[in-house]
SEZABA-984549 format. One line per field, with one value per residue (C-alpha): residue in one letter; chain; x, y, z; residue number from 1. Coordinates in nm, 2 decimals, m for minus. Example, Ala and Ser with C-alpha at 12.3 -4.5 7.8 and 13.67 -1.06 7.14 Angstrom:
# SEZABA-984549
type <- [A  S]
mol <- [A  A]
c1 <- [1.23  1.37]
c2 <- [m0.45  m0.11]
c3 <- [0.78  0.71]
seq <- [1  2]
//
This chain:
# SEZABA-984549
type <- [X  X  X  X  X  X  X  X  X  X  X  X  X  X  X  X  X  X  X  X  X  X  X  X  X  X  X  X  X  X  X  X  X  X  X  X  X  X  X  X  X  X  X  X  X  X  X  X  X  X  X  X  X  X  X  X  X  X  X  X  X  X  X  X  X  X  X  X  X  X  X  X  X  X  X  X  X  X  X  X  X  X  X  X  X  X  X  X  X  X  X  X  X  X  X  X  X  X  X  X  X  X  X  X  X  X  X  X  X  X  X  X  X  X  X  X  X  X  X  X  X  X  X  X  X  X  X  X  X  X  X  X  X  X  X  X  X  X  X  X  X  X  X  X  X  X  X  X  X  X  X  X  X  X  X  X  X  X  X  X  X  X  X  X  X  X  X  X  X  X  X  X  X  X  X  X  X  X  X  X  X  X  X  X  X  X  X  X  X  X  X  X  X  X  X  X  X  X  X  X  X  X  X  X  X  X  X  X  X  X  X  X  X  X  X  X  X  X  X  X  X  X  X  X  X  X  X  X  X  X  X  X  X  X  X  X  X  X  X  X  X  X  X  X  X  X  X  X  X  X  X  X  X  X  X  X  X  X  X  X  X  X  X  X  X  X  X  X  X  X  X  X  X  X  X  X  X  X  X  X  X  X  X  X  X  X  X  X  X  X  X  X  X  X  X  X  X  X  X  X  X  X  X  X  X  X  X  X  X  X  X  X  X  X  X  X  X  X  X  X  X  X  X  X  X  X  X  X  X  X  X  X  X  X]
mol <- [A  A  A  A  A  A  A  A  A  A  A  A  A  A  A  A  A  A  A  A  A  A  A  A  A  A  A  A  A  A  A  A  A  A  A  A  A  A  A  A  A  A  A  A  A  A  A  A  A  A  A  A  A  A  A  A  A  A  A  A  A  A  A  A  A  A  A  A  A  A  A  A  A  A  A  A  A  A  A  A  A  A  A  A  A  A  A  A  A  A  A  A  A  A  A  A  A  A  A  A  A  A  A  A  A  A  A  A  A  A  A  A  A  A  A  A  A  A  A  A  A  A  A  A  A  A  A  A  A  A  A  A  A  A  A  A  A  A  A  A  A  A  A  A  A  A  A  A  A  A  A  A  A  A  A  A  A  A  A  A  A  A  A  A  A  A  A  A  A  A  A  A  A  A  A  A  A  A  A  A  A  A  A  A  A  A  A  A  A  A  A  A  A  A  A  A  A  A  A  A  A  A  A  A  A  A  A  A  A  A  A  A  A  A  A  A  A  A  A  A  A  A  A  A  A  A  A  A  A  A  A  A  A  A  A  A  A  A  A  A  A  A  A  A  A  A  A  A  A  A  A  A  A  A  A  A  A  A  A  A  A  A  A  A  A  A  A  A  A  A  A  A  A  A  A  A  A  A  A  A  A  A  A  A  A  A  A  A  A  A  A  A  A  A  A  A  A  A  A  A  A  A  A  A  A  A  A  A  A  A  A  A  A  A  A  A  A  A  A  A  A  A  A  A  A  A  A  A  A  A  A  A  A  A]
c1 <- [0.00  0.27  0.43  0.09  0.07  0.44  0.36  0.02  0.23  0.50  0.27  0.07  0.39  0.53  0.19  0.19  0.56  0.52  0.15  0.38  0.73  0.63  0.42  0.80  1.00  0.75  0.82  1.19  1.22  1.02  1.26  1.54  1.42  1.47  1.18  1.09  1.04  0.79  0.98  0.74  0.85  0.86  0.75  0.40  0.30  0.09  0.38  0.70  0.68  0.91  1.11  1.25  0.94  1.23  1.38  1.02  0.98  1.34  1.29  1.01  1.10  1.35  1.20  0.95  1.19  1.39  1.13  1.01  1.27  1.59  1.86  2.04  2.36  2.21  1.93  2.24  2.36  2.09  1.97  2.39  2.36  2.03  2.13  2.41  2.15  1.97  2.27  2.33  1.96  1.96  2.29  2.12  1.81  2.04  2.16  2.53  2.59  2.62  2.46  2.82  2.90  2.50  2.57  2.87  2.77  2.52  2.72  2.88  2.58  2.50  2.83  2.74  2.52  2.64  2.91  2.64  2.50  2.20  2.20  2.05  2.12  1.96  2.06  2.15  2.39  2.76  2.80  3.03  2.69  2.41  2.67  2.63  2.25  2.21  2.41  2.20  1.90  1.96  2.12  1.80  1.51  1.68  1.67  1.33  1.17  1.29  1.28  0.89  0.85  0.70  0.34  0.18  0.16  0.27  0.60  0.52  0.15  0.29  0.58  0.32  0.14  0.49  0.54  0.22  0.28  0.61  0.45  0.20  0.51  0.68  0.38  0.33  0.72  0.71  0.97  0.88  1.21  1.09  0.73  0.82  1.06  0.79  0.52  0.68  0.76  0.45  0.35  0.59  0.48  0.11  0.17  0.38  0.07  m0.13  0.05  0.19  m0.15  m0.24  m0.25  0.10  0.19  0.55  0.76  1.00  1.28  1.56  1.62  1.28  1.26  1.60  1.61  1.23  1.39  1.68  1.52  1.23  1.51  1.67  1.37  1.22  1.53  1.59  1.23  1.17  0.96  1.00  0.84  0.59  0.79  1.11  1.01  0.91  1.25  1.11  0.83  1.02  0.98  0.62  0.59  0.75  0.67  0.50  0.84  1.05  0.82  0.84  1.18  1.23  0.96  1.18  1.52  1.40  1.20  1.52  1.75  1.51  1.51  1.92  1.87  2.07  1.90  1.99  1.79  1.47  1.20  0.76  0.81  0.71  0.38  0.19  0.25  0.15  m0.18  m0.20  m0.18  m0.40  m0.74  m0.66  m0.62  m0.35  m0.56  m0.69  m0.41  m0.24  m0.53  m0.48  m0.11  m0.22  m0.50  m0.22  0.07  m0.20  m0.35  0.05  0.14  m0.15  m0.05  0.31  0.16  m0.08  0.29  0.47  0.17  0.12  0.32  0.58  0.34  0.08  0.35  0.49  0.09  0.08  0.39  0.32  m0.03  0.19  0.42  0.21  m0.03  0.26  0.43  0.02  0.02  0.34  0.29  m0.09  0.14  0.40  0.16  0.06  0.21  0.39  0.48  0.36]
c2 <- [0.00  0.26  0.20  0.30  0.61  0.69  0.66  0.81  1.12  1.14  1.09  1.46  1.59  1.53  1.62  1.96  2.06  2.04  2.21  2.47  2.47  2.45  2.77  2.93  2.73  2.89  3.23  3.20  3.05  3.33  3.62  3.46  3.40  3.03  2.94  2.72  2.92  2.83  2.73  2.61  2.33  2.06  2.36  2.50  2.64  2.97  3.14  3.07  2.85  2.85  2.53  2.47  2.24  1.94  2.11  2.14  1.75  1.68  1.92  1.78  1.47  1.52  1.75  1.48  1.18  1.36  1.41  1.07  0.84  0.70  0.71  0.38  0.35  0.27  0.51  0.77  0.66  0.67  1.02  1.15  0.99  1.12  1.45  1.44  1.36  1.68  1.92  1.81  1.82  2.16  2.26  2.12  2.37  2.61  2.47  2.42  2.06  1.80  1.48  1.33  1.54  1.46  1.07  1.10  1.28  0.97  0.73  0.89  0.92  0.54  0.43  0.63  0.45  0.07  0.15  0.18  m0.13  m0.07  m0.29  m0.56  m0.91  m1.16  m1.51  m1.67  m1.43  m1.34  m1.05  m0.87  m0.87  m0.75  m0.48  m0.42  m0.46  m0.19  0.03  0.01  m0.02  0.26  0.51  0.39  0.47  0.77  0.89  0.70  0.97  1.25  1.11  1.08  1.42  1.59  1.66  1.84  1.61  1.31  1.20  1.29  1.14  0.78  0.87  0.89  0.56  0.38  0.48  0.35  0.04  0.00  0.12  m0.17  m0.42  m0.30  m0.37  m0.70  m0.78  m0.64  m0.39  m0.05  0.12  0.12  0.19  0.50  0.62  0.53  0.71  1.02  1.05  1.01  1.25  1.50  1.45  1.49  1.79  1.92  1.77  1.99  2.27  2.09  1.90  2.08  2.39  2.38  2.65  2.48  2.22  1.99  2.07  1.78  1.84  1.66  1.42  1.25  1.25  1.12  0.89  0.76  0.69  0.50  0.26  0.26  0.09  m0.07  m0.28  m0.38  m0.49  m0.86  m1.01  m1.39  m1.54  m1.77  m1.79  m1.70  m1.49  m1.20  m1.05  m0.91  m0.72  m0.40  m0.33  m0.42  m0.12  0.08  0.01  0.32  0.52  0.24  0.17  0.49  0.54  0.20  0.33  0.69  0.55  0.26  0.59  0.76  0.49  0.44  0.78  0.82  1.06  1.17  1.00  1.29  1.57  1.57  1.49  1.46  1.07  1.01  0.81  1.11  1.35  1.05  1.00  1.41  1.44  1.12  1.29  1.31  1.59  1.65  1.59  1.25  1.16  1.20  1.02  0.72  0.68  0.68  0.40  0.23  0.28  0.15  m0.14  m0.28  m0.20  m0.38  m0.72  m0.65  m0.71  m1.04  m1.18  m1.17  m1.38  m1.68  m1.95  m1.97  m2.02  m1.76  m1.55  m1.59  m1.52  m1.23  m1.11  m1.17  m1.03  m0.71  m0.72  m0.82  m0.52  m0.27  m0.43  m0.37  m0.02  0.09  m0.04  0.16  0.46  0.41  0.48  0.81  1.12  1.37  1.56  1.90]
c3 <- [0.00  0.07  m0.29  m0.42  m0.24  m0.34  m0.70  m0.69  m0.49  m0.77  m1.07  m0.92  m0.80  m1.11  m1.33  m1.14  m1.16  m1.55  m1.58  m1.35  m1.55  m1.86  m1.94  m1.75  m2.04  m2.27  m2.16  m2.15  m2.51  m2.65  m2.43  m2.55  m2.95  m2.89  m3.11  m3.46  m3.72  m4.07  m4.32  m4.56  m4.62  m4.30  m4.09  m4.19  m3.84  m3.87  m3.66  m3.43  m3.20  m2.87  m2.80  m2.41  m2.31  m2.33  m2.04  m1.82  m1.89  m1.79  m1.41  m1.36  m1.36  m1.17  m0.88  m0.87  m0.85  m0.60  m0.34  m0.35  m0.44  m0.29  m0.56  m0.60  m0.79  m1.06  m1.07  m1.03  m1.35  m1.53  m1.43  m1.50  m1.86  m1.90  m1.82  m2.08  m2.33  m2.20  m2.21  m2.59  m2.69  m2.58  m2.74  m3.09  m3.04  m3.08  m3.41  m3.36  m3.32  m3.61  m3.64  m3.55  m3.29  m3.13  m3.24  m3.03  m2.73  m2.77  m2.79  m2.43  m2.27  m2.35  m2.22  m1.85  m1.84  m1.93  m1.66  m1.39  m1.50  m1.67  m1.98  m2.16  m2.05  m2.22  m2.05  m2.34  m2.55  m2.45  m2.18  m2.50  m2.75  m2.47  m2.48  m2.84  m2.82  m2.56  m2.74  m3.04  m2.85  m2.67  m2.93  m3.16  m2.91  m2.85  m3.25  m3.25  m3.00  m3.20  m3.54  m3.45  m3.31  m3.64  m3.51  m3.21  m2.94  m3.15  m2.96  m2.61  m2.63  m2.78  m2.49  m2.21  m2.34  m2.31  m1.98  m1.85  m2.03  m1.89  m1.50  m1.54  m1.67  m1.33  m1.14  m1.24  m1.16  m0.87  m0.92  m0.75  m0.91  m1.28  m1.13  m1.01  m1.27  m1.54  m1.33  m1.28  m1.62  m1.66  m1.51  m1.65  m2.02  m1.93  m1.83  m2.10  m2.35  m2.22  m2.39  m2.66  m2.78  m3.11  m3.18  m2.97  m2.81  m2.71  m2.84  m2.68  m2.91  m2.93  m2.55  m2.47  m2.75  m2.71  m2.34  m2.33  m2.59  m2.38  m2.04  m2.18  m2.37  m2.07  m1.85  m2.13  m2.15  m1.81  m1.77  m1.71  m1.99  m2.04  m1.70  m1.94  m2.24  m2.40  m2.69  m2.42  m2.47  m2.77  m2.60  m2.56  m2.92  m2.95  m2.68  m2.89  m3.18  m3.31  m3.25  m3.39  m3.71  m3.81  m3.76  m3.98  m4.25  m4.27  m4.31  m4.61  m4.82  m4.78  m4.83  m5.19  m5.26  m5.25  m4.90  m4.60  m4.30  m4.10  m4.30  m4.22  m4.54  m4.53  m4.53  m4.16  m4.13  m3.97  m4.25  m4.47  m4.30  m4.30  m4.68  m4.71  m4.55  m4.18  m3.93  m3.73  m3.44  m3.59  m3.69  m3.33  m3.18  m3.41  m3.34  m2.96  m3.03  m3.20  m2.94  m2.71  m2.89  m2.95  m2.57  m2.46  m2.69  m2.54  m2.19  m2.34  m2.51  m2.15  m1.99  m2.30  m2.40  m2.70  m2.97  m2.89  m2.82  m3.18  m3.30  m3.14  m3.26  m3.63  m3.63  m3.49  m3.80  m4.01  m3.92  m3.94  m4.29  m4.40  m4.29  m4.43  m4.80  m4.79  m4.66  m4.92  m5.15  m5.06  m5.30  m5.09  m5.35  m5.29]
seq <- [1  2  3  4  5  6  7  8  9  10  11  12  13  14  15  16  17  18  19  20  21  22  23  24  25  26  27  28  29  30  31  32  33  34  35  36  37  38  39  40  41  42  43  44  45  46  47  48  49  50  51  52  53  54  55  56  57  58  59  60  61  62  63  64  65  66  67  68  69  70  71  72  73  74  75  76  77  78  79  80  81  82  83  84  85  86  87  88  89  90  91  92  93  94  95  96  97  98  99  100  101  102  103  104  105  106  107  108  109  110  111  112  113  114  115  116  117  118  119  120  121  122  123  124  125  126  127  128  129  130  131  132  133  134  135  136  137  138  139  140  141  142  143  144  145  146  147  148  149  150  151  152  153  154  155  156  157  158  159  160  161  162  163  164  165  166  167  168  169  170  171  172  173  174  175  176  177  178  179  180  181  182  183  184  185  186  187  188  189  190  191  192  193  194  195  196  197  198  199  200  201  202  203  204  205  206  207  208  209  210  211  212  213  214  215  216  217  218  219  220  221  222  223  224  225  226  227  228  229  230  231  232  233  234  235  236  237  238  239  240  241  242  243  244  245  246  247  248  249  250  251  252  253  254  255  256  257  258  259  260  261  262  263  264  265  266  267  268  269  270  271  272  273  274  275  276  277  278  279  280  281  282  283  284  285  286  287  288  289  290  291  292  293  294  295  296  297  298  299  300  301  302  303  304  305  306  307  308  309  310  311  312  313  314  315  316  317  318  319  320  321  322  323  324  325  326  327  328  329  330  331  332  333  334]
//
């Protein structure tokens, strides 16, 4: 009963911090002319809009987690290497970092935190390739979070639906640090939505998007998933598999179309579905009922044996693969 209260305390704690910080991040963005501008091209907003919400997500989070929570070694690490991700997120709104010099202050983030010992460890590979794995995994959520960030309310919505996945994975494990981590981040991004839902009045800028990005990878990876079978290792991606679709779907129309993956381009599923006959706002709400239909089946694969697991699994890609051919389809020519 007490963990309850604790993470029905930081969720509001951290809810209110953010309905409270990020109007502030608003106003400082807009004294400071850290804003996006139109461009009419990607950016078709009617005027500027001020970035700095990433950091209102990232305090409150933290305020939140620090008046609730006893920080392990471990937990440490992760907030130090998430913090990192936050310093060079906010250096990028700014527009002076390139992708390599990001991709490496990625890459040193990621190795923080594989020498606290947060990583992947699957039982049956070498401890040298769950090293690998977490790198990628890790270094491609993050990317994932912000490659997905193209609409209002798009990453931080399907952000907010993993983390109440991954609160009710932690429940059902028994694990009350991942429960409250999850929750207050939780509550941190619903309170940034409420200012970021469309029209937005803030963004998240790469400061929220990546480190959103990294600390979900993080937990989602050192959930446990394979108590009934031993395909549940895969259920991290079935969480997040909006975000990692997408990311997927962007780099293969580049890749056909002879593009830099680093620039962005209109080829992102949500535009797709916005230059098919959706809203922004419908489209938004489907990618949530879509985030939340896959999290749900993530939660059904961890509790049924091998082979429902596997049928589970390839309805999921199957349903995906579907989706992206009908989206391929779609003229985004202007």
């Amino acid at each position: 009963m007490s963990f309850i209260l604790i993470y029905i305390f930081t969720f509001f704690l951290a809810l209110i911090f953010s309905l409270y910080g990020t109007p502030v991040a608003r106003e400082a963005a807009i004294k400071f002319n850290i804003v996006d501008r139109p461009d009419g091209r990607l950016k078709n907003q009617a005027e500027p809009v001020p970035y700095l919400g990433g950091l209102a997500i990232y305090t409150s989070f933290l305020l939140s987690l620090a008046i609730t929570f006893n920080f392990s070694n471990e937990v440490l690490g992760l907030l130090l290497s998430g913090t990192i991700i936050v310093l060079i997120g906010l250096i990028d709104d700014f527009g002076v970092l390139s992708p390599k010099v990001k991709f490496l202050g990625q890459l040193i983030a990621a190795f923080v935190l594989i020498k606290s010992g947060i990583k992947i460890d699957i039982i049956f590979f070498p401890d040298w390739l769950d090293i690998i794995l977490t790198f990628l995994w890790i270094i491609g959520i993050t990317n994932a979070f912000n490659i997905i960030d193209v609409m209002d309310g798009l990453s931080a919505g399907i952000a907010a639906i993993a983390t109440v996945i991954l609160f009710i994975v932690a429940l059902i494990n028994n694990n009350p640090v991942i429960a409250v981590l999850t929750i207050a981040l939780t509550g941190s991004l619903l309170g940034f939505l409420k200012y970021n839902f469309h029209p937005a009045r803030i963004y998240m800028g790469d400061t929220g998007s990546m480190f959103i990005g990294f600390i979900i990878g993080a937990l989602a990876m050192i959930g446990k998933y394979t108590m009934f079978n031993r395909i549940g290792f895969l259920v991290p991606l079935v969480i997040l598999a909006v975000p990692v679709s997408d990311t997927l779907f962007v780099m293969y129309i580049r890749f056909r179309r002879g593009l830099s993956m680093f620039k962005g381009s209109n080829d992102h599923f949500a535009l797709r579905l916005r230059k098919w006959r959706l809203t922004a706002t419908q489209t938004v709400l489907l990618s949530y009922l879509a985030g939340t239909v896959l999290g749900l089946c993530a939660i059904l694969i961890m509790h049924v044996s091998d082979i429902y697991a596997l049928i589970i699994l390839t309805i999921c890609a199957l349903s995906i693969l579907t989706a992206g051919y009908f989206l391929k389809k779609i003229d985004m020519r202007m």
